[in-house]
C-alpha distance (Angstrom), angle and dihedral (degrees) to the residues before:
residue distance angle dihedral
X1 . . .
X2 3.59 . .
X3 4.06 117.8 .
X4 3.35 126.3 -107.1
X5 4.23 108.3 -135.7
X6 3.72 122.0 -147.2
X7 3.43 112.8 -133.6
X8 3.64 96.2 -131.0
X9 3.65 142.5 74.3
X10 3.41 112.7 -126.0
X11 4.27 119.4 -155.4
X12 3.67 92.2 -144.2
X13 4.00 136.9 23.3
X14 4.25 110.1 -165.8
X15 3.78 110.2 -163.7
X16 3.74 110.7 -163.8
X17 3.86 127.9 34.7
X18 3.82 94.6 -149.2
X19 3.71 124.5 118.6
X20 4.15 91.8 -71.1
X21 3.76 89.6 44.9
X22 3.63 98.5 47.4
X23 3.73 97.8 47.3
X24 4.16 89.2 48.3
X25 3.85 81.5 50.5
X26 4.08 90.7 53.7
X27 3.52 83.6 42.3
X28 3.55 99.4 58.5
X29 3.62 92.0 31.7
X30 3.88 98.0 67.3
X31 3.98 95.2 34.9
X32 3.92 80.8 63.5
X33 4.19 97.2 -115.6
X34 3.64 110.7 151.4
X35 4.23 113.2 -135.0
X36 3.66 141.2 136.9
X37 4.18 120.3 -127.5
X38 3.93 122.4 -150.4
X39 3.63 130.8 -164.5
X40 3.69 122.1 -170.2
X41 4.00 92.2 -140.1
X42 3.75 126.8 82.4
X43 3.34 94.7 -135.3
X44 3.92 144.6 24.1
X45 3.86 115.7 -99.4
X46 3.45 129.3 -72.1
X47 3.76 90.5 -173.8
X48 4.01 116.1 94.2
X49 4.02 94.0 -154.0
X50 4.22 95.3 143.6
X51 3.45 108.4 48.1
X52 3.79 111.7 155.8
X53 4.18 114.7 86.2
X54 4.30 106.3 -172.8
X55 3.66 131.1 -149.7
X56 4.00 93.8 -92.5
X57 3.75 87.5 45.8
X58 3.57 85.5 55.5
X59 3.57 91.4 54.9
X60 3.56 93.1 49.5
X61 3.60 92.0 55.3
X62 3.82 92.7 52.4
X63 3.80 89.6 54.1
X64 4.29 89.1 48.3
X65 3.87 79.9 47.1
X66 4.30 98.9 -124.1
X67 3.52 94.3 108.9
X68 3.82 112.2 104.3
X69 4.13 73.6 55.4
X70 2.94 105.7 54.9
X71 4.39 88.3 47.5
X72 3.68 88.7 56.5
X73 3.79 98.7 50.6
X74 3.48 99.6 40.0
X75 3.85 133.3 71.7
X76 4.11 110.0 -120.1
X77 4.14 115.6 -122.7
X78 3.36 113.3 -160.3
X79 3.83 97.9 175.8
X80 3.75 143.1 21.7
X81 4.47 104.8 -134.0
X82 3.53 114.3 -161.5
X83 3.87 121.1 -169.7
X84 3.78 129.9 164.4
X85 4.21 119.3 -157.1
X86 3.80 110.1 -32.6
X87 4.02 106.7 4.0
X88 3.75 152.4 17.0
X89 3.73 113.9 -82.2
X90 3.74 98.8 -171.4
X91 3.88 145.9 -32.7
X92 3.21 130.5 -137.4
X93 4.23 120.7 -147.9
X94 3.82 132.0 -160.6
X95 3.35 90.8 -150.4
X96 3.63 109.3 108.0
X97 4.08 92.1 42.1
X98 3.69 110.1 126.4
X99 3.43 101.4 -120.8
X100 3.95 139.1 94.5
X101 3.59 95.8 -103.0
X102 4.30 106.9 36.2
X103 4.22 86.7 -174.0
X104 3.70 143.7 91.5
X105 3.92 116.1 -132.1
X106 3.24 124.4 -154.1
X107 3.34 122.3 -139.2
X108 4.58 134.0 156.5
X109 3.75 106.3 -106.8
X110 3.72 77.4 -124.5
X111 3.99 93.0 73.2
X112 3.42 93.3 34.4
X113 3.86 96.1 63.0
X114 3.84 92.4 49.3
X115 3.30 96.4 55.8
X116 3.72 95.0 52.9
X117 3.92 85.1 42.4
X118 3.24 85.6 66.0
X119 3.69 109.6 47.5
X120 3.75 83.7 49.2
X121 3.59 90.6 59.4
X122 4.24 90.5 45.2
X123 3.64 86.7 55.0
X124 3.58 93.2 56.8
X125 3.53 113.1 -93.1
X126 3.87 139.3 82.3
X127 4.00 136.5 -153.4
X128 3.72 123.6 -106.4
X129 3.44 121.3 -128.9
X130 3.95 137.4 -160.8
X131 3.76 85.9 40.9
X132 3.01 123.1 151.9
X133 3.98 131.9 -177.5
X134 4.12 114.5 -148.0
X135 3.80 94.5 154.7
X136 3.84 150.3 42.0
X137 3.82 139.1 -178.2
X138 3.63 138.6 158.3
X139 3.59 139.1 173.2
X140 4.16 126.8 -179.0
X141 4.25 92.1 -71.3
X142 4.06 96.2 47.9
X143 3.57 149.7 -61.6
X144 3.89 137.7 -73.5
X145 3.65 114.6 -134.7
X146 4.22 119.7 -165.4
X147 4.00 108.2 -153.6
X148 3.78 119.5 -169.1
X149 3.86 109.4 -152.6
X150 3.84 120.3 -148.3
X151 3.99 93.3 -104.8
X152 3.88 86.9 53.6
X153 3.72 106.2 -106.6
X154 3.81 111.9 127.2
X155 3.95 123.5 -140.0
X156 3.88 126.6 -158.4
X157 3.82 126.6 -142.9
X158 3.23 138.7 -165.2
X159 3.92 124.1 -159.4
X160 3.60 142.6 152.0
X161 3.73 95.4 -116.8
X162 3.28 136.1 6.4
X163 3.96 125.5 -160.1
X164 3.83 117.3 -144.9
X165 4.26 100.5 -150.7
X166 3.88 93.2 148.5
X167 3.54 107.0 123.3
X168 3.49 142.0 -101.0
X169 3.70 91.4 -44.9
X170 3.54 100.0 53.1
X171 3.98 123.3 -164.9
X172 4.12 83.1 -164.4
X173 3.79 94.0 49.6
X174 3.50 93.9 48.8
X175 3.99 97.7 42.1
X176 3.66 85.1 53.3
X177 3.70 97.0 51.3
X178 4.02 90.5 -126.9
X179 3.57 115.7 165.7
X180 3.75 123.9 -122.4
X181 3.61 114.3 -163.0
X182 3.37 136.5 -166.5
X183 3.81 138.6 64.6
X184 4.05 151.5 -87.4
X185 3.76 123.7 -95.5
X186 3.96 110.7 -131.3
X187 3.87 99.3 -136.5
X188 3.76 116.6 84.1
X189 3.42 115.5 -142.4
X190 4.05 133.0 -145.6
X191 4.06 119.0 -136.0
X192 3.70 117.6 -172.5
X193 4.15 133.0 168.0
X194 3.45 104.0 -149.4
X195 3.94 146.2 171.5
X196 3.74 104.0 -111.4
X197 3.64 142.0 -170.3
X198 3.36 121.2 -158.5
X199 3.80 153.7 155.4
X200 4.01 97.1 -144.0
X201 3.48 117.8 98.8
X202 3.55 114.9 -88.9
X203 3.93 94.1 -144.1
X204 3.27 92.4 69.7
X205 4.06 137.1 72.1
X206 4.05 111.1 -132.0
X207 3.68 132.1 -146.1
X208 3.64 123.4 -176.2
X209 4.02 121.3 -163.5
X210 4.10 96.3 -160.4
X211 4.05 124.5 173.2
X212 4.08 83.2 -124.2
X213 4.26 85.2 58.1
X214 3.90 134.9 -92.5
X215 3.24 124.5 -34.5
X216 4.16 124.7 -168.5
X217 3.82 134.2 -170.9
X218 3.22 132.3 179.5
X219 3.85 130.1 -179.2
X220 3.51 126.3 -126.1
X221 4.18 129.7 -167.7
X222 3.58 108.9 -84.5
X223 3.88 106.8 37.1
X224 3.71 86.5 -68.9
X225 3.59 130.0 121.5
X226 4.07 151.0 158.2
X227 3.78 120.2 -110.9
X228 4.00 115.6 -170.4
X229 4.13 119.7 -165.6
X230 4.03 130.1 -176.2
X231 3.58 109.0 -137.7
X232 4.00 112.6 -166.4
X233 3.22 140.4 -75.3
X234 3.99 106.9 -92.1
X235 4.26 106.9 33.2
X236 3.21 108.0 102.0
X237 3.64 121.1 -168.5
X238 4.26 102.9 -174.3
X239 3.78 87.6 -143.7
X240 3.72 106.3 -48.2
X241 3.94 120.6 156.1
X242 3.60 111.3 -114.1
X243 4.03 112.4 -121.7
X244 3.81 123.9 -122.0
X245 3.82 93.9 -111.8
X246 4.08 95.0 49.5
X247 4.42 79.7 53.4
X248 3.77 91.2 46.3
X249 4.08 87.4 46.5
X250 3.77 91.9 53.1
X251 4.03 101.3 43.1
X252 4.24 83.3 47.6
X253 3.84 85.8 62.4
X254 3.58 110.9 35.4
X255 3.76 100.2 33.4
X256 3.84 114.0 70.4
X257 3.86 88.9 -174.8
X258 3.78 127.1 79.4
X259 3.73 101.2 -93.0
X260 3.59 119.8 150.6
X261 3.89 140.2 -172.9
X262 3.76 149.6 -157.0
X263 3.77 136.9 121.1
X264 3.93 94.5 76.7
X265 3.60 105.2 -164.4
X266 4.25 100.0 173.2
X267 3.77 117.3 5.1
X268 3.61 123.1 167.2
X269 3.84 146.1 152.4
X270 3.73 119.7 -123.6
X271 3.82 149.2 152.3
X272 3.44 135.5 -126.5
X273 3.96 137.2 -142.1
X274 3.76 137.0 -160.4
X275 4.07 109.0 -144.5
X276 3.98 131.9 135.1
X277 3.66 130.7 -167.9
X278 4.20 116.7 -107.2
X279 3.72 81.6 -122.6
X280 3.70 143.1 11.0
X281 3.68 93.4 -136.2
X282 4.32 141.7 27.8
X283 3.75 107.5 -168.4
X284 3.98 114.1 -52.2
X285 3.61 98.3 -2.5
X286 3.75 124.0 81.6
X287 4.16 127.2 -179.0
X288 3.64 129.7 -155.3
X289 3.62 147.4 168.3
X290 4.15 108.0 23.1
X291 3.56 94.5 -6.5
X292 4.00 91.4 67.0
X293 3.87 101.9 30.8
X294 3.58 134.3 28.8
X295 4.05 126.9 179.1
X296 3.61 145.0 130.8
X297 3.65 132.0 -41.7
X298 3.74 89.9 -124.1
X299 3.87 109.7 124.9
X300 3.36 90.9 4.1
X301 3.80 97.1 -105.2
X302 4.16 106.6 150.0
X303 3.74 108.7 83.6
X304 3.44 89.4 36.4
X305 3.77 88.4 56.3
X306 3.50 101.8 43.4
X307 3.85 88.1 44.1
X308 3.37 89.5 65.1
X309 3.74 101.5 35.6
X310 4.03 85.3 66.7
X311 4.34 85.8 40.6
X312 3.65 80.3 56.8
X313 3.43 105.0 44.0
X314 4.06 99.8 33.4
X315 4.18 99.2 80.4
X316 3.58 93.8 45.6
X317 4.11 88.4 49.5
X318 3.81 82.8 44.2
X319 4.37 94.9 50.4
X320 4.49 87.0 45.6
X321 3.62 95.1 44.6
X322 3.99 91.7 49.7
X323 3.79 93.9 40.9
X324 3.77 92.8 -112.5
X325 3.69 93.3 117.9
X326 3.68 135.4 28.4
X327 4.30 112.6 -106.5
X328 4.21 85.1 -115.7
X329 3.84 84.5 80.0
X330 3.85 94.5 71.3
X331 3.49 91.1 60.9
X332 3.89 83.7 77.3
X333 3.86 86.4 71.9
X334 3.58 94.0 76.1
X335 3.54 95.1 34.9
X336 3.96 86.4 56.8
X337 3.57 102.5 33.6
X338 3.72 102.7 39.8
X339 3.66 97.7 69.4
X340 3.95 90.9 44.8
X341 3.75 92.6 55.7
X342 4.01 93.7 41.2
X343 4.04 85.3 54.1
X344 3.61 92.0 55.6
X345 3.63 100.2 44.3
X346 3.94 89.0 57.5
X347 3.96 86.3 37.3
X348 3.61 93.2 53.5
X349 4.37 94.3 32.1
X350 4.11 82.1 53.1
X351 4.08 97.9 52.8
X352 3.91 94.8 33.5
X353 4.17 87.8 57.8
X354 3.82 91.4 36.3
X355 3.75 91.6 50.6
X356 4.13 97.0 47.2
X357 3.52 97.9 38.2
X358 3.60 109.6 133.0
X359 3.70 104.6 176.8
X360 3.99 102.3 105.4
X361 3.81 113.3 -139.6
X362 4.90 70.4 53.8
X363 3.76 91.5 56.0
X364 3.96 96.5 27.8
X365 4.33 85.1 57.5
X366 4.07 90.2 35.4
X367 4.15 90.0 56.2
X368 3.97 83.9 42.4
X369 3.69 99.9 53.5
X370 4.09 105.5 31.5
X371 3.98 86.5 78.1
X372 3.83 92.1 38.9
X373 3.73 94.7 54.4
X374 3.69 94.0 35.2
X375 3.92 93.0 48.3
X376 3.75 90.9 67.0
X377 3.73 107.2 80.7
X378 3.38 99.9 -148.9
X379 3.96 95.8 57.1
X380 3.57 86.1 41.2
X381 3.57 101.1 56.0
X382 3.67 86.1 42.7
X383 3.81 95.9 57.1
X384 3.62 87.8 48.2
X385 3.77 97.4 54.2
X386 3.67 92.2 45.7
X387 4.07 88.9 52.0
X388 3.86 83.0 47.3
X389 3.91 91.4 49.9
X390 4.19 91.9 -137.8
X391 4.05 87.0 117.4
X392 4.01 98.6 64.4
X393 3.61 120.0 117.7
X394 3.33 143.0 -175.0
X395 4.34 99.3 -159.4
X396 3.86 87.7 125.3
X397 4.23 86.1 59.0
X398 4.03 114.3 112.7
X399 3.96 77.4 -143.6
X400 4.00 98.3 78.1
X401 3.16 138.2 59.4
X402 3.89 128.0 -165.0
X403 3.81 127.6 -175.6
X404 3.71 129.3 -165.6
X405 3.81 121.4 -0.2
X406 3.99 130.4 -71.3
X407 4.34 126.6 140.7
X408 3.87 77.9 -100.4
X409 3.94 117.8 73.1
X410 3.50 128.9 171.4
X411 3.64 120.0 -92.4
X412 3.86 77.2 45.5
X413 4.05 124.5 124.2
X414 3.50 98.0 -103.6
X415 3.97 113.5 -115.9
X416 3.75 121.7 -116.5
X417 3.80 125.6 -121.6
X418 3.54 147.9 156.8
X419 3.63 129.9 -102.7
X420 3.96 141.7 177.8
X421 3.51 125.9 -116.2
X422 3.87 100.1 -170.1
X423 3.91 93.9 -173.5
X424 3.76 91.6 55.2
X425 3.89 93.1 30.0
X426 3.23 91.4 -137.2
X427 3.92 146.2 115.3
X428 3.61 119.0 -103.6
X429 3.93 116.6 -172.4
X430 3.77 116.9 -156.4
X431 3.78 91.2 -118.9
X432 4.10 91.0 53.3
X433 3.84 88.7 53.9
X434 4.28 86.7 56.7
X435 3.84 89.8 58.0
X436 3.75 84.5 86.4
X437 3.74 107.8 77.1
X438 3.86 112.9 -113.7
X439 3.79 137.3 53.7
X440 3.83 123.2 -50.6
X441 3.65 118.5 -147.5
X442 3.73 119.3 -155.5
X443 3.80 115.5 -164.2
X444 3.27 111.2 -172.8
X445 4.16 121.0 -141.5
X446 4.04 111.0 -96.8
X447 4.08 87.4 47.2
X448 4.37 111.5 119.8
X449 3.47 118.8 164.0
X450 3.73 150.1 113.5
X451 3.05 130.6 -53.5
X452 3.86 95.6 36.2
X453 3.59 108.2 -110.7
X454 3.69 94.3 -111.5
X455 3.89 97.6 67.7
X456 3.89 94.1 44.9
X457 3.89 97.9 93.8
X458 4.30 85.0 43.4
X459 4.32 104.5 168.6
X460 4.00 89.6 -6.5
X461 4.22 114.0 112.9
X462 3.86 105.0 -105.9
X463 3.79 149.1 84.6
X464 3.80 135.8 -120.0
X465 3.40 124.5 -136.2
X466 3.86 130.6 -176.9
X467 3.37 113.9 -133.9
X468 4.38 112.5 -154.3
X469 3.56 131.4 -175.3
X470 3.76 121.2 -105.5
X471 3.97 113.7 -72.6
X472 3.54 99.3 14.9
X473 3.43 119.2 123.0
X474 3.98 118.9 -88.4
X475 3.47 125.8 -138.6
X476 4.44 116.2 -158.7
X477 3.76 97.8 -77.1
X478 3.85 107.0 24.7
X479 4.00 118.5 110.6
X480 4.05 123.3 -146.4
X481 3.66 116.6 -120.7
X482 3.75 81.9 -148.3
X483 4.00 98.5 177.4
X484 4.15 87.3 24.1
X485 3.42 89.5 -130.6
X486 3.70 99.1 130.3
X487 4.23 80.7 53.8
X488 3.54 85.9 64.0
X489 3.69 100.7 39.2
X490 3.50 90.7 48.5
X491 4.17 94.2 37.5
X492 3.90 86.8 -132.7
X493 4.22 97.5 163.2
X494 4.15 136.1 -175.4
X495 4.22 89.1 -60.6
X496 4.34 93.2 54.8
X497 3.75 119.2 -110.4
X498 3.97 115.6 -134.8
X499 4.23 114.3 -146.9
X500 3.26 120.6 -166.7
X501 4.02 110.2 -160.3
X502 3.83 113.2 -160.7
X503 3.88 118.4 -138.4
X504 3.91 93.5 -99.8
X505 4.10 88.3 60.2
X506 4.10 96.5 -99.7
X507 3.66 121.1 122.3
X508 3.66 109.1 -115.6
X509 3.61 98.6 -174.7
X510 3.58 142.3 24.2
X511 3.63 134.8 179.1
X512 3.86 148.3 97.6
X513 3.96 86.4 -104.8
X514 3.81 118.4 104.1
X515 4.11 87.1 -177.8
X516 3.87 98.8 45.2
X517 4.24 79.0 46.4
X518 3.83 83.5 58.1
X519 3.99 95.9 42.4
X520 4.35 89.6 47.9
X521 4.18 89.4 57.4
X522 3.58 88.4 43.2
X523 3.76 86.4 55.6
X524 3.59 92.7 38.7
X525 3.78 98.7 51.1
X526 3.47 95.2 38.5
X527 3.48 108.9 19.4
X528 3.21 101.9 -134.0
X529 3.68 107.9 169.6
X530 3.70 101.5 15.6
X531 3.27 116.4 101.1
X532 3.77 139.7 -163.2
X533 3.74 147.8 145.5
X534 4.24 136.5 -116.9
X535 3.54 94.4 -104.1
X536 3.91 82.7 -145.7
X537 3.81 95.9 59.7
């Protein structure tokens, strides 16, 4: 059947209206980028597969504006227990995370995805459904995308970009011939959403390291929750559903607390894989999210990721398609992103082996050393801020620039804090002032230079706001560092610090230097001086 072609170019082609998709959608949506998302599927999921939302995920969502959602639908997980046989051998809090919400919520995929459905839809646009993609091209001005529709009839598109966020099995990845490598683990494992009763705390994720396997729960609002088992390396199942009793058998053994089940609403068998893409991107067409990265379940890391791979990738899409920045910046994405996702597929490879290791002089030294490592505070407040995703960087990135020394560096998540706006009489926390899409530039009292701080972001997105010490008097504009607590997080001293905070929340530049400020967006919007290659060429 012949295509139909739209007679418009679009900027920017979404394929997959998932959790990735949607939030590149919201993405685009408030930076003002026209586009159109598909999804193949009628309908959004009724599955809960990814459950577990993070602090920096959290923070996200406050910037897309779905949070105070997402908090009242989900159930609030303020630790991770983990326990082997007979007792607990450690937990690990959120608590002392920097951030404003130090907790995991928990939350079916399901929920999740209609939620961001709809702030997609209150920001003006909607998803298409019953669309499916059977064909790709590009060339050096764009990209030609063949959509089937669900009577048949087939549609091309043109766009500048298009954004493969469709899963694991991605139509994109495969059109574009884009390897995936890695490999299969041998265990199957079961998945089940379940009513539960139970006497362990409900705040809490729990992990249980059992001589019959691993065993996971974790509560959900409503005396639901999910429960995840391994089941050893040679049954196969070949995509049977697992029955209530054979759940009820497993929790019995591997679960020394009361914990019981019923109500089985999705129950499955499946397996999982650890692959990557070589590269995130081959000319005009970028993946994210599932589509890039696969890996375990274990610590719950994969929407987060591919949350914030499209977070990450959605301003700079947002500066090319407007004309505000040359293409070469997107190439930062991978740059970026690559080294997250490679962290957490050896993060997640590294727990999912530790945690179904069955020979035992493994699990004998496994239940020795998880309350070793996690009594010293240090490692254990590091574990837990890697879980929570608040401690990723991008410092190595050819994208920031950082002068002088301070706790904060660029390429660093930029710390939260609370400051005074004395005409509004009102707080204003750093991360409130990012809800507004565009850079924020903090320039810190003490700084004097040229150019004035006020013309440095010129025709970029953004504000500037002057940031005094407490008493001083404030001019229309400036905010009152009232406790000077953002002086120390930021390590502004006597000489004035300027920070410039990208619109994903990482500081892009930092430095005393309002000219060297000038010469990094230069660089960054036309990258001039950085210099990389088409990983397809």
């Amino acid at each position: 059947m012949e295509a139909v072609k739209t007679a418009t170019k679009l900027p920017v082609i979404v394929n997959g209206a998932g959790p990735v998709g949607l939030t590149m959608a919201c993405e685009l949506a408030r930076h003002g980028v026209e586009f159109r998302i598909f999804e193949k599927n009628a309908e959004p999921s009724a599955e809960s597969r990814a459950l577990g939302i993070f602090p920096r995920t959290l923070e996200v969502f406050s910037t897309i504006g779905i949070l105070d959602e997402v908090l009242a639908e989900g159930q609030r997980l303020g630790a991770i227990s983990l326990y082997n046989d007979t007792r607990r051998l450690a937990r690990m809090d959120f608590g002392h995370i920097d951030s404003p919400y130090p907790f995991a919520i928990s939350l079916p995929q399901s929920r999740t995805e209609r939620i961001l459905q709809a702030r997609v839809e209150a920001l003006g646009a909607r998803v298409e459904r019953q669309m499916e993609l059977t064909g790709l091209e590009q060339d050096a001005e764009g990209v030609r995308a063949r959509y089937r529709h669900a009577d048949g009839t087939e549609e091309t598109i043109e766009g500048s970009w298009l954004l493969g966020c469709d899963g694991a099995h991605s139509a994109v990845r495969h059109l574009m011939g884009m390897t995936f490598q890695g490999a299969q683990y041998e265990e199957e494992f079961l998945l089940a959403d379940v009513k539960v009763e139970s006497d362990l705390p409900l705040d809490e994720a729990h992990l249980f390291f059992s001589k019959d396997g691993v065993f996971a729960y974790f509560p959900f609002r409503g005396g639901r929750g999910r429960i995840i088992a391994d089941q050893r390396p040679g049954a196969k199942h070949q995509g049977e559903e697992p029955g209530i009793e054979e759940i009820e058998e497993i929790v019995k053994r591997r679960c020394f607390h009361r914990l019981e089940v019923s109500d089985a609403v999705w129950k499955a068998w499946f397996r999982i894989s650890h692959r990557m893409v070589q590269h995130y991107w081959s000319g005009r067409v970028y993946l994210a999210g599932d589509a890039a990265h696969i890996h375990s379940p274990a610590g719950g890391q994969g929407m987060n990721t591919g949350i914030q791979d499209a977070f990450n990738l959605g301003w700079k899409l947002a500066l090319a398609a407007r004309g505000v920045a040359e293409p070469k910046l997107l190439e930062s994405y991978e740059a970026e992103r690559m080294p997250v996702a490679r962290a957490v597929v050896n993060l997640t490879d590294r727990m999912t082996r530790a945690a179904t290791a069955t020979n035992p002089a493994a699990t004998h030294l496994r239940d020795w050393l998880v309350p070793v490592l996690t009594g010293i505070p240090f490692l254990k407040e590091a574990m837990a801020e890697r879980l929570a995703e608040v401690s990723i960087d991008y410092r190595g990135s050819a994208w920031v620039e950082n002068h002088g020394l301070g706790l904060v560096h660029a390429g660093d998540r930029a710390p939260d804090a609370v400051l005074y706006d004395r005409a509004a009489r009102a707080e204003r926390r750093v991360f409130e002032l990012l809800k507004t899409p565009g850079f924020v530039l903090l320039a810190f009292e003490g700084y004097e230079g040229a150019p004035p701080v006020e013309d440095i972001l010129r025709d970029l997105p953004g504000k500037v706001y002057r940031v005094t010490r407490p008493g001083r008097e404030i001019e229309p504009g400036m905010l009152e560092d009232r406790d000077c607590r953002a002086r120390t997080a930021y390590g502004a001293g006597e000489e004035g610090l300027l920070v410039l905070i990208r619109p994903d929340g990482y500081v892009g530049y930092r430095g005393e230097n309002a000219a060297a400020l000038s010469g990094y967006l230069e660089r960054l919007t036309g990258a001039a001086g950085i210099t990389s290659g088409d990983p397809a060429q």
